[in-house]
N, C-alpha and C positions, 0 to 999 in steps of 0.2 A: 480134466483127466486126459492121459495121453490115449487118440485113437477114441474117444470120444466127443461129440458136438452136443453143446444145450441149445437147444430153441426157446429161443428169445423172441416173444411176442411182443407187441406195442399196443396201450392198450387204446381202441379209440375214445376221442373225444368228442361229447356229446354236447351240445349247447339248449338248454330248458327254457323255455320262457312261458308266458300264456298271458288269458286277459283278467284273472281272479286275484292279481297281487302278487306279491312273492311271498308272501308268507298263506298264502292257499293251501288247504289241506290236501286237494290235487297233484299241485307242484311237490309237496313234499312227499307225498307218495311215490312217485314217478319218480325222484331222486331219489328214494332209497333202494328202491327195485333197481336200480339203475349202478350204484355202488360199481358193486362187484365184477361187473360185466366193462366199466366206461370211465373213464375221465370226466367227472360233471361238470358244466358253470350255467351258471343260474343269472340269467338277467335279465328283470321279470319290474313290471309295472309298480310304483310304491305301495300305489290305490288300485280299486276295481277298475277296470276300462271296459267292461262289456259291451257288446255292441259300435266300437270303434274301428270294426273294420282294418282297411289297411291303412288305415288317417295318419298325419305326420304332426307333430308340433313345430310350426312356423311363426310362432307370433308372441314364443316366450322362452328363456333359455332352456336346457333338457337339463336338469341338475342332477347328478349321479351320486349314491353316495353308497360306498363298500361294506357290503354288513360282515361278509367275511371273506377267507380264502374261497378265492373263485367263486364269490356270490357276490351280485352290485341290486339292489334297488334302485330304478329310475321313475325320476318324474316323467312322464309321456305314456304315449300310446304301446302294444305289442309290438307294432313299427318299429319305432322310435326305438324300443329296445336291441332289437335285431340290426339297427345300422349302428349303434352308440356301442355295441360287442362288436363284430364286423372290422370295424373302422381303428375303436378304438381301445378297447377292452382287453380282447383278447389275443395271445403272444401270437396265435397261430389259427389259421381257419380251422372250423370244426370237422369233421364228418359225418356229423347230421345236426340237425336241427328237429326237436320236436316241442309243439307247442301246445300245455295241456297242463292236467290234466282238466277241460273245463266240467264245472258245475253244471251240468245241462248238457242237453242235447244241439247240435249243431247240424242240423238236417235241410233240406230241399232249399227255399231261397233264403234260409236265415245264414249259409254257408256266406251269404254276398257283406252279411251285417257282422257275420261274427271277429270279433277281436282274434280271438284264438285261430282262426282260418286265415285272419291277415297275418300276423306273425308268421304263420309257415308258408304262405304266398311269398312274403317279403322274402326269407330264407331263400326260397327257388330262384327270386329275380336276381339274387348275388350266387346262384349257381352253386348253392349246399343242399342236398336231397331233404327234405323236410315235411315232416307229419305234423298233423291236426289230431289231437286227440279228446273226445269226448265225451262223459261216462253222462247217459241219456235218463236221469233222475231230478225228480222235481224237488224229495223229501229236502227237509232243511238236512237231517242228521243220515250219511251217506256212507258206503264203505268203497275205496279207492282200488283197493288188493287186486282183483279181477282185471279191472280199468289198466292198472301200470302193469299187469302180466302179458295182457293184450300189446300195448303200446312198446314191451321187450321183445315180443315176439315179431314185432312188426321193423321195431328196428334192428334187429338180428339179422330177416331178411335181406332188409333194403342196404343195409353198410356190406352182405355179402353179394347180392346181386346187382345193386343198384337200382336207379330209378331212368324211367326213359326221360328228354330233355325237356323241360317246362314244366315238366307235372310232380303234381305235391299229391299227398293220399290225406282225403280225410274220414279218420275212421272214427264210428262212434259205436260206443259199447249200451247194451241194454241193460237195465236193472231189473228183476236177475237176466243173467244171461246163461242159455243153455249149453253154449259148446259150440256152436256152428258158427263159420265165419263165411262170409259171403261178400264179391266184389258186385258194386250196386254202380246203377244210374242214377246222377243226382235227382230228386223227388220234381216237380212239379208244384206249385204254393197249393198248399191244402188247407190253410186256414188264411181267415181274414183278420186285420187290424181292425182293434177296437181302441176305444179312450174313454176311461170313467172321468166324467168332471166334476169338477171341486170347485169351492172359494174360499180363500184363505181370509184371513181377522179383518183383512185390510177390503176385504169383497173384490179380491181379483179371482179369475180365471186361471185355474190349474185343471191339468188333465194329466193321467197316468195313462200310456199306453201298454196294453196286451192285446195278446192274439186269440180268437175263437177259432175250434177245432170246423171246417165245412165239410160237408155229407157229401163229399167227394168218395170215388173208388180211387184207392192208391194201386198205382201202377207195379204188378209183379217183382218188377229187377231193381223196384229204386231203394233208394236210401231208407224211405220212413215201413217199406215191407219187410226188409231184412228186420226193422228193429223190432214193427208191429209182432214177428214171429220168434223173436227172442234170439236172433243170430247178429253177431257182429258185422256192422257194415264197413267196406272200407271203398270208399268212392275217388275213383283217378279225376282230378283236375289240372285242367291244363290252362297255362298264361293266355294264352291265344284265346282270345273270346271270340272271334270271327266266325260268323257263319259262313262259309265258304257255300253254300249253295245259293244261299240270297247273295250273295257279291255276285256269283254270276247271274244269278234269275232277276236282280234289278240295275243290275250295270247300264242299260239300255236307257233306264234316267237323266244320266248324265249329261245327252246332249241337249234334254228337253229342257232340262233344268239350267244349262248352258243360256239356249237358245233367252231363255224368256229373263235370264240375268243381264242379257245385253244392254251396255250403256251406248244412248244412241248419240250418232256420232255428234261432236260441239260446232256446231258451226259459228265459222269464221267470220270475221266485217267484209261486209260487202262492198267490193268498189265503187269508185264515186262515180254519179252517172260523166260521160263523156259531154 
């Protein structure tokens, strides 16, 4: 109409992956909470990858195969997913990346092992703001609702304010969870690796690995106290693993280590006596 303007919004586009599969009751939560707010594409592991970190497939093809509009299944890792959209999947880069919703909790050094953690690592190192997200429940039969309100909320924020450079947020939601949301320090290992062993028909050696909880005091500001108190954690990670104080408190190495690396010098044939 004349003397009138529509605002026209775009709406953003949201890229999903994680390490539970794509057909995860997780991911499909977080997609539909997602709907209304986003442009979704979904492309997300065939299989489970748990535990795969930010690992790559080098030693077999990545088979891709399109289950629907702007949804792919892939053979690989969360990785793997994230550079196979990236590269080749998608018309256009995203505006975020979130990688979730995982089955479990994703706290102190299991953030180093989680799939779901690499996926949205991977995200940040091709420079897309990218979340971790994790609803922190053991049960087998789970409710997601909470989990993907959390995970809108976060990416609401972050597509309006942004994120500073390197750093990905991994946030994990408590089952139940009271309301409060709290910025944490990543945890400190508070439990140890166990392995029950087995023999299989054939009398080999099998072992399942889990973790035993230790009679450790968790540190106020970290990841596993926000969750211990029923508050949502959401913990800033950055690419840069350096410790910058040890680089300068052991610099002083260098020469020592220098020193006693020395190849001594090859000595030459010696002249013939005269």
């Amino acid at each position: 109409m004349p003397g009138k303007f529509l605002a026209i919004t775009t709406m953003k586009h949201i890229l999903l992956t994680n390490d539970d599969g794509y057909q995860a009751e997780g991911l499909r939560a977080l997609a539909e909470e997602l709907a209304d707010f986003a442009t979704v594409s979904i492309v997300a592991p065939s299989r489970e990858q748990s535990g795969t970190a930010q690992s790559l497939t080098l030693r077999q093809p990545i088979v891709c195969n399109r289950i629907a509009e702007r949804e792919w299944a892939i053979d690989g890792t969360p990785a793997d997913c994230v550079i196979v959209a990236l590269h080749k999947l998608l018309p256009e880069k995203p505006d975020l990346l979130i990688s979730g919703i995982n089955h479990g909790a994703n706290l102190g050094e299991n953030a180093y092992y989680s799939g779901t953690v690499g996926a949205a690592r991977e995200g940040t190192l091709h420079n897309v703001p990218s979340l971790a997200v994790s609803l922190c429940a053991k049960k087998e039969t789970v409710k997601f609702e909470s989990s993907a309100r959390v995970a809108r909320a976060a990416a609401e924020i972050v597509l309006k304010e942004g994120l500073p450079d390197q750093v990905l947020l991994n946030v994990n939601v408590p089952e139940p969870w009271k309301g409060e949301v709290k910025f944490t320090r990543q945890s400190r290992k508070i439990t140890r690796n166990q392995l029950s062993e087995g023999k299989d028909p054939r009398g080999r050696s099998y072992f399942w690995l889990f973790e035993q909880r230790i009679d450790r005091d968790v540190e106020p500001d970290t990841d596993y106290a926000a969750i211990f108190s029923g508050a949502v954690s959401i913990t800033p990670l950055h690419l840069d693993a350096t410790h910058t104080r040890s680089l300068n408190h052991l610099s002083h190495w260098a020469k020592a280590m220098a020193y006693g690396l020395r190849v001594p010098p090859i000595e030459g044939p010696k002249p013939p006596f005269d």
